[in-house]
MARPA-840511 format. One record per residue: residue in one letter; z, x negated, y of N, C-alpha, C, O, CB in turn. Coordinates in steps of 0.1 Angstrom, whole numbers, plus 2048, in hexadecimal, padded with zeros to 3 digits. Atoms other than C-alpha are relative to their C-alpha. Glycine has a CB too. Layout:
N
AZXYZXYZXYZXYZXY...
REM end
This chain:
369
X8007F87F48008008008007F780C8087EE80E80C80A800X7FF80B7F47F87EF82180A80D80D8098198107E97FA805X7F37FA7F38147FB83E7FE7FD80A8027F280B80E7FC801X7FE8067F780D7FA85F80F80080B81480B80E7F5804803X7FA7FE7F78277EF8778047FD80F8017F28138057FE7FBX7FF8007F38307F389B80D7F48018197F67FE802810805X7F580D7FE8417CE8A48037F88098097ED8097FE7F87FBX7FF80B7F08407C98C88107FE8028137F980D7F880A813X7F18007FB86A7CA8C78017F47FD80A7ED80080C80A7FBX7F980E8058667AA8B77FC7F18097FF7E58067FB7FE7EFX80980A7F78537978D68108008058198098047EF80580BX7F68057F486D7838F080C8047F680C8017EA7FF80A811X7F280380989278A8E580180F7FB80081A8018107FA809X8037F38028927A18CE8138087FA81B8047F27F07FF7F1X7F27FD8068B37BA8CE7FA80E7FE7EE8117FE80F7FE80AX8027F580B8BB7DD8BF7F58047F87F57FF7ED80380A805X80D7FC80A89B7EC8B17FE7F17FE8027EE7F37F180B806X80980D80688B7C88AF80A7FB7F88057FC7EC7FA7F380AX7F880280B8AD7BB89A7FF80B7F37FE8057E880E7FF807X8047F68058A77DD8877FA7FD7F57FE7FE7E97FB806808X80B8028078867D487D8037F27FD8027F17F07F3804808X7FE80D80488D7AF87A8098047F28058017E78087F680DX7F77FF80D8A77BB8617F78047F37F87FD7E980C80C803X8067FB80A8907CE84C7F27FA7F97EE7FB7EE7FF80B805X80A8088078717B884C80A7F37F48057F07EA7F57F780EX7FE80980688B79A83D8018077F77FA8017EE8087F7804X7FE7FB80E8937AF8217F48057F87F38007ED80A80C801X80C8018038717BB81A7FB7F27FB7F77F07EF7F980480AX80581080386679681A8047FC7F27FD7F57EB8067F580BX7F680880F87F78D7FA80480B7F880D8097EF8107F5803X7FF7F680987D7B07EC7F77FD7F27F17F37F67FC80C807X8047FF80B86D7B07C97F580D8047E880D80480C8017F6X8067F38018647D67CF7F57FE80A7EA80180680980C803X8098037F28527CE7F07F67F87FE7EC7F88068077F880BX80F8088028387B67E07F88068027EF8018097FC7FB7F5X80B7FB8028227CB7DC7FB80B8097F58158068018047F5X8077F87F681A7D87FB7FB7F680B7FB7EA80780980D806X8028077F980E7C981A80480780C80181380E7F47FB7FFX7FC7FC7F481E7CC83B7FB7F880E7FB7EC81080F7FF7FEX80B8057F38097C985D80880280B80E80C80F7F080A802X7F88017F18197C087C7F88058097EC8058048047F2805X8078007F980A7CB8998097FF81180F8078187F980B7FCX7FE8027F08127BB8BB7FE7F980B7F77EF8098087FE802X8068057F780D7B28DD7FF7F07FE7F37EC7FE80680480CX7FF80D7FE81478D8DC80A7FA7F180F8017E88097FD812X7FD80680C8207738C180F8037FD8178008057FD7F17FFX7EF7FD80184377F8B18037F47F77FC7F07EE8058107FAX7FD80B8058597638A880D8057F68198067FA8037F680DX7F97FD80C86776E8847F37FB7F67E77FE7F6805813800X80A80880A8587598677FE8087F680980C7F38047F47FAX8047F880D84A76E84A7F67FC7FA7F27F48027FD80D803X8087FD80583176C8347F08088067EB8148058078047F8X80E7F87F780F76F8477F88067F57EF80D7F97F57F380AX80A7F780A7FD77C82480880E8008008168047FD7F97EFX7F47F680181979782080080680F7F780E8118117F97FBX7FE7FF7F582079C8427F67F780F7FA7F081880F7FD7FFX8078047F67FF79485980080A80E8018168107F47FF7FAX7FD7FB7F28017988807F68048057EC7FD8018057F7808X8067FA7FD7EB7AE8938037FD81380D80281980180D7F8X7FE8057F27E679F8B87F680E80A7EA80D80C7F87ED801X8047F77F37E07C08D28067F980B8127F980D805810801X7FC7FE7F57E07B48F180580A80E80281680E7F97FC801X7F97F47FB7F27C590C80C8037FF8148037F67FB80A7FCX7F37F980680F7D491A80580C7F78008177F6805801807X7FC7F68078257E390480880A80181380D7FD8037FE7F9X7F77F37FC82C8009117F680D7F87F180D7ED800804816X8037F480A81F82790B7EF7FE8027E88057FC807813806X8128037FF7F881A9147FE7FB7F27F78007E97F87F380CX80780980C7F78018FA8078077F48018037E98037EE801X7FC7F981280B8178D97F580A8037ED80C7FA8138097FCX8087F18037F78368E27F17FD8047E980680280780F80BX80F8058017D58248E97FF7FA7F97FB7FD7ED7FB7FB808X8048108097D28018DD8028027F67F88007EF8067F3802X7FA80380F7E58058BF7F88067F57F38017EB80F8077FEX80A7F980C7D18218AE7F77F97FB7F57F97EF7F980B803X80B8038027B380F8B37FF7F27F77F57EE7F07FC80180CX8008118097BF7EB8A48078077F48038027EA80D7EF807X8017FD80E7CD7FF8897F48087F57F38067E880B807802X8097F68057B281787F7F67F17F87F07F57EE7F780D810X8068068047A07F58758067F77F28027ED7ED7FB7FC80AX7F780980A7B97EA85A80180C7F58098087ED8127FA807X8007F480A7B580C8418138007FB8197FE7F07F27FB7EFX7F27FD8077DA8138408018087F77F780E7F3809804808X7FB7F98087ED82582980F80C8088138178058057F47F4X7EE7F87FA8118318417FC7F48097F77E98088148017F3X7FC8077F381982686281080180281580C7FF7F880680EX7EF8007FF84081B8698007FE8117FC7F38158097F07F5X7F38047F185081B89180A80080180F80B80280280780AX7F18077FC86E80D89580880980981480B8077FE7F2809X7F98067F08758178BA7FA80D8047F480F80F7FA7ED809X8037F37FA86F83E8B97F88068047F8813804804802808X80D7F87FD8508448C37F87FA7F77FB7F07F17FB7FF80FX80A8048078308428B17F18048097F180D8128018077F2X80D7FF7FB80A8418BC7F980E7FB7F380D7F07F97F37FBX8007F07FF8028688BB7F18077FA7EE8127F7803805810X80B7FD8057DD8638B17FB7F57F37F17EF7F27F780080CX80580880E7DE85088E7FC8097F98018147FD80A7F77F7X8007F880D7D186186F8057FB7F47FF7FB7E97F58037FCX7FE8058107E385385681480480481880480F7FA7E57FBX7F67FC80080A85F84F80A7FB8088057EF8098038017F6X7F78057F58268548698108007F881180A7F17FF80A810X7F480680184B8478618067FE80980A7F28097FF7F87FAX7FA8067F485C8478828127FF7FF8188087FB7FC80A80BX7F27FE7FD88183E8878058028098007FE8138067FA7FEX7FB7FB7F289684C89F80B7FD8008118047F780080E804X7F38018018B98408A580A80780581380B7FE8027F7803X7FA7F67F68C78558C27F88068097EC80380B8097FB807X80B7F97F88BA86D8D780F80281181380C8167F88147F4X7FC7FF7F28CE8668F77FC80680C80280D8158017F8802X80C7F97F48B086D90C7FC80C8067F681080F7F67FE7FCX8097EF7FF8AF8929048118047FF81480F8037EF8087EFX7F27F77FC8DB8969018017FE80E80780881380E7FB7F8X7FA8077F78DE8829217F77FB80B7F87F08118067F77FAX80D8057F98BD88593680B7F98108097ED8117F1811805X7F680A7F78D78789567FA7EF7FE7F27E88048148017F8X80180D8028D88579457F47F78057F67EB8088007FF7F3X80E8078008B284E94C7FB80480A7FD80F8107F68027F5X80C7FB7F189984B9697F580A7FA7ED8087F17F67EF808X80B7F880188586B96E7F67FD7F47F78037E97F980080CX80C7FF80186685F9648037FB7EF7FD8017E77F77F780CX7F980580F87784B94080280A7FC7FA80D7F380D7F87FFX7FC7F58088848659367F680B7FD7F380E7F180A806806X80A7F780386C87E93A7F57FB7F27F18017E97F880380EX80780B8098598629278017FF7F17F87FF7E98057F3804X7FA80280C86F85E90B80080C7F77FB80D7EB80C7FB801X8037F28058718829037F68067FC7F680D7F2802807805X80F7FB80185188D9047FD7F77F17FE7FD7E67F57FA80FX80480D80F84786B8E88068057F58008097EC8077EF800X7F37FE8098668738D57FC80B7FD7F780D7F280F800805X8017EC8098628978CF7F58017F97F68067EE7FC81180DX80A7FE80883F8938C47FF7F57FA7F87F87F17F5804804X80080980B8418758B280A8097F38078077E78087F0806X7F880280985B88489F7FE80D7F980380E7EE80D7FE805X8087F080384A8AA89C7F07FD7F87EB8047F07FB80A814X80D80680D82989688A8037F57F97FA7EF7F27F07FC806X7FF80C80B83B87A8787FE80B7F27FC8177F48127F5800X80080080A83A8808538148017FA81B8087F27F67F47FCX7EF80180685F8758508057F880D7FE7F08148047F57EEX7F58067F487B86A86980D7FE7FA8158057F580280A80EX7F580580389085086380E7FE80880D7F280C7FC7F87FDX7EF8007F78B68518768087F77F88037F37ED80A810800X7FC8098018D183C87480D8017FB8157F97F77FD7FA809X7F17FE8008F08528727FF8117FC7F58187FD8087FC810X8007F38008FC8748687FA80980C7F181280D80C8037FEX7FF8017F190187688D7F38088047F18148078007EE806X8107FF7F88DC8728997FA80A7F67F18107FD7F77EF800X8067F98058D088787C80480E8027FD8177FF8007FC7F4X8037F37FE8E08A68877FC8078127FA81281680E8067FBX8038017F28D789B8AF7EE80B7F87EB8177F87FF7EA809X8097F88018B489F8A07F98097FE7ED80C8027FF7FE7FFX8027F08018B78BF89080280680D7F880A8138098087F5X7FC7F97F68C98CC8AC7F180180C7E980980B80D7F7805X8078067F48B48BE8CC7F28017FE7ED8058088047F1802X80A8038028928BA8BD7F98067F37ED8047F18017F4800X8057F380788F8D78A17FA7F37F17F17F77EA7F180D80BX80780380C8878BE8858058037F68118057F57FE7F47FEX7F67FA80D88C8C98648077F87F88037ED7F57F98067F5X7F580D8078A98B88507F57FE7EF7F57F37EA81780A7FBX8088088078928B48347F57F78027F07F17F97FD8077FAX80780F7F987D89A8478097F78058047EE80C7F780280CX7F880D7F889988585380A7F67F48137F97ED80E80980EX7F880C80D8A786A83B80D7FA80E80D7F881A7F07EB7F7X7F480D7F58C885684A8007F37F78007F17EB816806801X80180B80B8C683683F8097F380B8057EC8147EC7FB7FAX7FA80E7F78E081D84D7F97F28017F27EC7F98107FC7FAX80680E8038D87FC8588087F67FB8147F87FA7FB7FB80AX7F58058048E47DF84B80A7FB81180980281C7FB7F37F6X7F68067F58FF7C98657FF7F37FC8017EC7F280F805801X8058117FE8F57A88728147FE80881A80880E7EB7FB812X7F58077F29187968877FD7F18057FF7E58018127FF7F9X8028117F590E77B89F7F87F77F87F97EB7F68137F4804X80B80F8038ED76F88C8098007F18057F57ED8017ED80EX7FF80280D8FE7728687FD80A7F68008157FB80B7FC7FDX8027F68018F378784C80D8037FB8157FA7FA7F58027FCX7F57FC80991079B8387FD80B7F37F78157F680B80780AX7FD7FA80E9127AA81780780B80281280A8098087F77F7X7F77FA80291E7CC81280A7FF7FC80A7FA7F17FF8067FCX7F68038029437CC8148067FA8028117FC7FC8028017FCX7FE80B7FF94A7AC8217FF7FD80C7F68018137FB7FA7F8X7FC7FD7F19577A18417FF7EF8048007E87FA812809804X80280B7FE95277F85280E7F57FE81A7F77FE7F980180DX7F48098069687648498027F48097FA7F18127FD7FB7F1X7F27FF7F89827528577FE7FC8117F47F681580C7F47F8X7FF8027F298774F87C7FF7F18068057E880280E807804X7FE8107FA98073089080980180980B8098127F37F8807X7F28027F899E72389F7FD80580D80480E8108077EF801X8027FB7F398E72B8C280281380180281B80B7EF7FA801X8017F380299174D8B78138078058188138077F98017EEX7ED8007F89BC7478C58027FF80F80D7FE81480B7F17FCX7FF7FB7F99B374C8E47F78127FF7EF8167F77FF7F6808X8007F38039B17728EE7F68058067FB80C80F809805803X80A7FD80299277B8F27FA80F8027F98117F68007FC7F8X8087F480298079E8F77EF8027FF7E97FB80880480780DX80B80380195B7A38EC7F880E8037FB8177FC7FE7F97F4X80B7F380093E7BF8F87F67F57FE7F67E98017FD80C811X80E80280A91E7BC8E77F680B8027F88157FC8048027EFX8057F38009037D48F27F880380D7FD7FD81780D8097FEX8038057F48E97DA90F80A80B8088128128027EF7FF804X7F57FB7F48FD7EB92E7FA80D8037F480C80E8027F680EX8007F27F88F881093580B8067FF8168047F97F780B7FBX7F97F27F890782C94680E8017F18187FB7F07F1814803X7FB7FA8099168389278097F87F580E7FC7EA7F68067FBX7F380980A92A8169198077FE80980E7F58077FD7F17F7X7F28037F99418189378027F280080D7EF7FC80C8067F8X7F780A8019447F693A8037F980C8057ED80C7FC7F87F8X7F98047F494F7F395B8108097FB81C8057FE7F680780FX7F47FA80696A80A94B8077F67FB8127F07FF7FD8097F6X7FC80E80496E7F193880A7F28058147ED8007F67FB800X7F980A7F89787D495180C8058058167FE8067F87FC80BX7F58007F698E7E69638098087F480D8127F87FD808811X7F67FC8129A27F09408047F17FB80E7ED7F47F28087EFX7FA80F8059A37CD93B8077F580C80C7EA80B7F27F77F8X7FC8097F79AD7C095B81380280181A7FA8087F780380EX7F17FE7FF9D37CD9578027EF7F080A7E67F08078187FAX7FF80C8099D07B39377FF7F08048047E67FF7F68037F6X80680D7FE9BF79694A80E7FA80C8117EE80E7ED802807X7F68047F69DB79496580C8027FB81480280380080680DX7F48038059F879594C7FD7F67F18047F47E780880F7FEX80080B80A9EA77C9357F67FC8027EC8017FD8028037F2X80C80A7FF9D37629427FA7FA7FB7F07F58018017F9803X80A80580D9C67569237FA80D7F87F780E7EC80B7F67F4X80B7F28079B377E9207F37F88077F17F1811803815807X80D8017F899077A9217FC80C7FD8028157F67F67F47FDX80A7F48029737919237F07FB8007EB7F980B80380B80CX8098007FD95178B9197F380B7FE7F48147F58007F67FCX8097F87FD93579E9207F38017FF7ED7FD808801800809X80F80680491079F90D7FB80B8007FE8157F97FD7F77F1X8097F88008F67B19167FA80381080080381B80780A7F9X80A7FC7F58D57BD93080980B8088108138017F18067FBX7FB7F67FC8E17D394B7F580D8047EF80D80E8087FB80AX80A7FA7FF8CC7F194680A80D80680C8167FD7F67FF7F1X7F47F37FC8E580C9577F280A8077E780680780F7FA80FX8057F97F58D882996D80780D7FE8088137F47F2800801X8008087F18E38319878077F27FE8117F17F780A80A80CX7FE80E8008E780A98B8107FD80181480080C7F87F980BX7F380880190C7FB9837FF7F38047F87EB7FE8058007F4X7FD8107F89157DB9988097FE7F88148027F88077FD811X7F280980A9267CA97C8097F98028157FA7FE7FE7F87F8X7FB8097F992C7AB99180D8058058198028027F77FD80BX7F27FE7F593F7BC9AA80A80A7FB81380D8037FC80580FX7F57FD8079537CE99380D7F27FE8197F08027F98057F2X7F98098019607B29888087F880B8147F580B7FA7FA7FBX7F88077F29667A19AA80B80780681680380A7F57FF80EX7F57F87F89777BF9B78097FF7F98128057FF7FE80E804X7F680080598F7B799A8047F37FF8097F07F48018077F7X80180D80398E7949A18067F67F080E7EE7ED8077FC80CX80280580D98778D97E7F37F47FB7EF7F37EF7FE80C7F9X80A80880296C7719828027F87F47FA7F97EB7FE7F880BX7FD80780697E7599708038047F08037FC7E78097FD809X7FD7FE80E98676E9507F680B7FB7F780E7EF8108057FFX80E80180596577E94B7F47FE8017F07F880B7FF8057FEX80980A8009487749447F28097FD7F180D7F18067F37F4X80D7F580592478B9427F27F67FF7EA7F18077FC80E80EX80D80480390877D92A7F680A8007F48147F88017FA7F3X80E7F38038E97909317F77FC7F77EC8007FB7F580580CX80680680B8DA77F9138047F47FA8087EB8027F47FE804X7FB8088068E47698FB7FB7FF7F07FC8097EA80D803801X80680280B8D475B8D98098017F68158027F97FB7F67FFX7F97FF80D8E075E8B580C7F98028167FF8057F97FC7F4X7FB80A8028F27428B280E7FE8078197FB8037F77F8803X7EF7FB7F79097488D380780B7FE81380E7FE800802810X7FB7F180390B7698CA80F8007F781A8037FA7F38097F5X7F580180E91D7618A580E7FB80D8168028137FB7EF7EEX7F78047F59317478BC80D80D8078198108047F57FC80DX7F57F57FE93F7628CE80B80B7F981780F7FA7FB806807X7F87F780C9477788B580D7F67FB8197FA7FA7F38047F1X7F680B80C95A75B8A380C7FE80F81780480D7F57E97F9X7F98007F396D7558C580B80A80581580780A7F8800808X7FA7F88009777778C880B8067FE8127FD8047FD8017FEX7F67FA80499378A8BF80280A80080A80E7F88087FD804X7FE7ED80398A7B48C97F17FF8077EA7F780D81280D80CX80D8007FB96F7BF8D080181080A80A8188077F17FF7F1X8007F57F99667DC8EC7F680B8027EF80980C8037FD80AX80F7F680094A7FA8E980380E8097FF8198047FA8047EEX7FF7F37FB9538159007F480D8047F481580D8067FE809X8107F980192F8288F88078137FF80D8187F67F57F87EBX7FE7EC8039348528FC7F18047F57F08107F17FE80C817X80C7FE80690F8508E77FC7F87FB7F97EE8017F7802805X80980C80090183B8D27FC80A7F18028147ED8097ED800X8057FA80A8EB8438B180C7FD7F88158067F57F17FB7FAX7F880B80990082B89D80C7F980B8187FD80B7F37F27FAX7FA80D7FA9108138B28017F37F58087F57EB810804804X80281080B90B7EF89D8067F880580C7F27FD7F27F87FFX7F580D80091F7D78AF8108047FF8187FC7FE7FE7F780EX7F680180793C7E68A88047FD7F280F7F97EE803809801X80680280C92F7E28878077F47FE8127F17F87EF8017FFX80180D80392A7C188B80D7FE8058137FF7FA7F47F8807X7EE80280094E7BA8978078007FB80F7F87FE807804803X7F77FF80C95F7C587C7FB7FA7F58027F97EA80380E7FDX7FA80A80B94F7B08677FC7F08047F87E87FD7F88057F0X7FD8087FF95279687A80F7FD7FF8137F18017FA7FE808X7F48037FE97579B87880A80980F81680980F7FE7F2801X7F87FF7F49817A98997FF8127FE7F58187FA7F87F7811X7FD7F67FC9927CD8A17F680180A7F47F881280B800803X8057F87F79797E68B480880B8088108138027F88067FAX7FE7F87F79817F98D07F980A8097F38088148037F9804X80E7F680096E81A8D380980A80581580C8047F68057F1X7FA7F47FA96C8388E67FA8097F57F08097EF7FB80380FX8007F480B9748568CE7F480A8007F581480680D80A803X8087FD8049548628C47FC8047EE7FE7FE7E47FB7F8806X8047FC8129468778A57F47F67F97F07F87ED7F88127FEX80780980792D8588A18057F47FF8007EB7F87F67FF804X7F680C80294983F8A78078007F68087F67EF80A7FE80BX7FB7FD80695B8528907F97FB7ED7FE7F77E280280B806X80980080E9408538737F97F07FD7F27EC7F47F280D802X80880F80993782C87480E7FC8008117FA7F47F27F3809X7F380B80095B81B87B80C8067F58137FF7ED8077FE813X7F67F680597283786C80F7FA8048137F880F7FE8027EEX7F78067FC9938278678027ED80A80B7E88118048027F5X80180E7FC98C8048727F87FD8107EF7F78167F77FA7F4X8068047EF98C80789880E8098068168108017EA808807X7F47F67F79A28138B57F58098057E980880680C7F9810X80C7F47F89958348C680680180A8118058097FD8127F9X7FD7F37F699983F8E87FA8078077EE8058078067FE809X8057F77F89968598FF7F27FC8117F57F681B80F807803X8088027F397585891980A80181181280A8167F380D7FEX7F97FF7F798385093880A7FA80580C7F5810801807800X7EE8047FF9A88479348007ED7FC8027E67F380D80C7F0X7FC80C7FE9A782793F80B7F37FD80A7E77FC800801807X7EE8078039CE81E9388007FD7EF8037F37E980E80F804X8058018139C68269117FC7FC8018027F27FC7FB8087F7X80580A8049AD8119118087EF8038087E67FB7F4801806X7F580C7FA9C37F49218078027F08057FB7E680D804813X7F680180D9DC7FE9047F97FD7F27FE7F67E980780D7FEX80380480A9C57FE8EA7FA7F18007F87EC7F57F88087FCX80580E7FD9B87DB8F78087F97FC8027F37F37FD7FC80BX7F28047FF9DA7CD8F68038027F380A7F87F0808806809X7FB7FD8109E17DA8D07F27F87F97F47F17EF8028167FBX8128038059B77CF8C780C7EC7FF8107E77F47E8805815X80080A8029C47AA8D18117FD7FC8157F27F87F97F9809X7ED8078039ED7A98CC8068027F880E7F97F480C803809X7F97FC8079F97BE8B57FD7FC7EE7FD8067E780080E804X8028088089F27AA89780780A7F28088027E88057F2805X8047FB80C9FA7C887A7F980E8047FA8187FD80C8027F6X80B7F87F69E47DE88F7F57FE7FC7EE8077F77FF7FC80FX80B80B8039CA7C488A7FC7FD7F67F17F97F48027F5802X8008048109D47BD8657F88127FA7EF8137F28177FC7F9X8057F28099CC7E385B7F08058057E88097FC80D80E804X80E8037FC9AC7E586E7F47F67FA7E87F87FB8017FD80AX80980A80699F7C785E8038037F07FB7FC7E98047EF805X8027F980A9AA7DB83B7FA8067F87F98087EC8028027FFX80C7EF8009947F98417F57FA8007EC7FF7F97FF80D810X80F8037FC9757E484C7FA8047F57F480E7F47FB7F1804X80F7FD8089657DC82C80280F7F97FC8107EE7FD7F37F2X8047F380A96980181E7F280480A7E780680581080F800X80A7F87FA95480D8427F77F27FE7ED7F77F9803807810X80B80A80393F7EC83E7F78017F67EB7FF7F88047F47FEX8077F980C9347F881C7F48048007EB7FF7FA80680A7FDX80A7F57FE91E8138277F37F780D7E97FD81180C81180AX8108097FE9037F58397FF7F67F88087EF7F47FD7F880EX80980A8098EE7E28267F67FE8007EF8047F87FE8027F7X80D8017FB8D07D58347F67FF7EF7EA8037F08007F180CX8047FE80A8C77D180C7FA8107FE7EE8127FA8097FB7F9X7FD7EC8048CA7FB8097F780480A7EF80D80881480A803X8057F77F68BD80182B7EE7FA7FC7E48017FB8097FD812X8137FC80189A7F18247FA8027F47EE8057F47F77F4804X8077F880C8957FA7FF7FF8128017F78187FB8097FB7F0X7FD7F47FE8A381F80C7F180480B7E980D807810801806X80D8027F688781C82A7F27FF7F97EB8087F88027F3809X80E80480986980B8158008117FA7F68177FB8027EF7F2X8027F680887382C7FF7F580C8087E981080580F8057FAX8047F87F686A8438177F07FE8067E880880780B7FD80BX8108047FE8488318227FA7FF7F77EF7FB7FA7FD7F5806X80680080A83D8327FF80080E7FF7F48137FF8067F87F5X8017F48018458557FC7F58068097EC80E80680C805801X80A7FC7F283185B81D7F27FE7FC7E98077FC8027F5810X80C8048008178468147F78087F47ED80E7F38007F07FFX80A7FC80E80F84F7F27FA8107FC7F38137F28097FC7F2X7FF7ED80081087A7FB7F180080A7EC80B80E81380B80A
REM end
């Protein structure tokens, strides 16, 4: 079966959907079952993930990749490769293929929470989304969560929607169902706070700072670091959050950062912080817990359904609770012990092994009907 796939997430640095898909081509690559198909990349510019160019050959469309080049260019460099099933990653699909569609959808923020997004985005996203997801063949989600957004929101029928977790990367390593990163580097004794994640409206993390600044001015050895693009709107001054709590000195905002520092940090760490009111999934909480460190989440029925016991919850808003749960995340050391008990039961349920033989299943079924 030849697969076409949509791979521009994997040009420049590639995070959520492009880690996603990065996850699922490596497993494909050293699957057994997967031999026997061929999987076609298709993207703007050269993506820097090594594969198997007979298995996995690259398809150079020039062009940006935006909604010109999926819903023009793409058809047309595909229509010359006789597919079998087309896979998208990243929600939308190219609306004039003839051959079966596989789209995944992680969350549908766009259409609970049109606020969040500029006019013209949004309208954007919705529009794609709805009909990508009204002529796929099958739609893949990520969570109970997102699978009843999509019934709900977008009328798809629950017999087209597979959930299929992904696996969980932490800081550039891979992990094994059930199994949590091992042992702490001494750097990991000072106290530390970690966000992971790009910056909208809806992860509070200016909330954040100022939840942690009752911590940073009674114990000078708190830190706070900070990873991720600031994609807010209406626009959050991060900076001067911080200034106005003259917190220069104790945190610290990477708007990009490679594998390698990534793990780093993680290993450094000690709690980690996600105050998201939305997310499909949320994954770096994920990834936190099995790096080892207590999460710190706002009480959500999708916070709930990935972390379960193995996290603190609080209330949107209440700033003071978060301070307290901050303060128990790095001090309270059988707080800490029982959280790091629970992980591998909720760690369990990803497996980047499960998620791409569960996936491939699904594009075989597609392809071969």
């Amino acid at each position: 079966m030849r697969i076409g796939i949509d791979a521009r997430e994997l040009c420049g640095h590639a995070t959520g959907v492009g880690r996603y898909l990065v996850g699922l081509l490596q497993e494909w690559a050293e699957d057994a079952g997967a031999r026997r198909h061929e999987f076609i990349l298709y993207a703007p510019e050269p993506i820097a993930l090594a594969l198997d160019a007979r298995r996995f050959p690259t398809r150079s469309v020039p062009g940006p990749a935006g909604t010109w080049w999926e819903q023009i260019r793409l058809p047309r460099a595909a229509a010359a490769d006789r597919l079998d099933v087309w896979f998208a990653p990243a929600y939308t699909a190219p609306l004039r293929l003839n051959i079966p569609v596989v789209v995944a959808i992680h969350d549908l923020s766009f259409v609970a929470h049109p606020e969040w997004f500029r006019f013209r985005e949004g309208i954007r996203r919705r529009w794609l989304t709805s009909h990508a997801a009204s002529q796929a063949s099958a739609v893949v989600t990520i969570s109970q969560f997102s699978k009843h957004e999509l019934m709900e929101r977008l009328d798809v029928p629950e017999t087209k929607i597979s959930v299929i977790p992904p696996g969980i990367d932490a800081g550039g390593w891979r992990l094994e169902a059930g199994t949590t990163a091992g042992p702490r580097s001494p750097a990991s004794s000072l106290y530390r706070i970690l966000f992971v994640g790009s910056i909208f409206n809806r992860r509070h993390v200016t909330d954040l700072v100022h939840a942690f600044a009752p911590i940073a001015r009674a114990h000078p050895d708190a830190e706070l670091d900070i990873v991720g693009d600031d994609r807010s709107h209406p626009r959050e001054d991060l900076p001067r959050t911080i200034a106005a709590e003259g917190l220069q000195a104790q945190i610290r905002w990477h708007q990009y950062v490679t594998d390698e520092h990534l793990r780093d940090l993680y290993e450094r760490a000690r709690a980690f912080a996600f105050l998201s009111e939305y997310e499909g999934l949320g994954l770096t909480p994920l990834e936190a817990l099995a790096a080892g460190l207590p999460p710190v989440l706002l009480d959500t029925r999708v916070a709930r359904e990935s972390c379960g016991d193995a996290a603190l919850y609080v209330a949107l808003g209440d700033v003071r609770g978060t301070t307290a749960a901050l303060e128990t995340a790095l001090y309270d050391e059988p707080a800490r012990a029982r959280i790091r008990t629970a992980a591998p039961r909720e760690l369990a349920k990803y497996s980047w092994p499960r998620a791409a033989r569960e996936t491939l299943a699904v594009l075989e079924s597609v392809g071969s009907g």
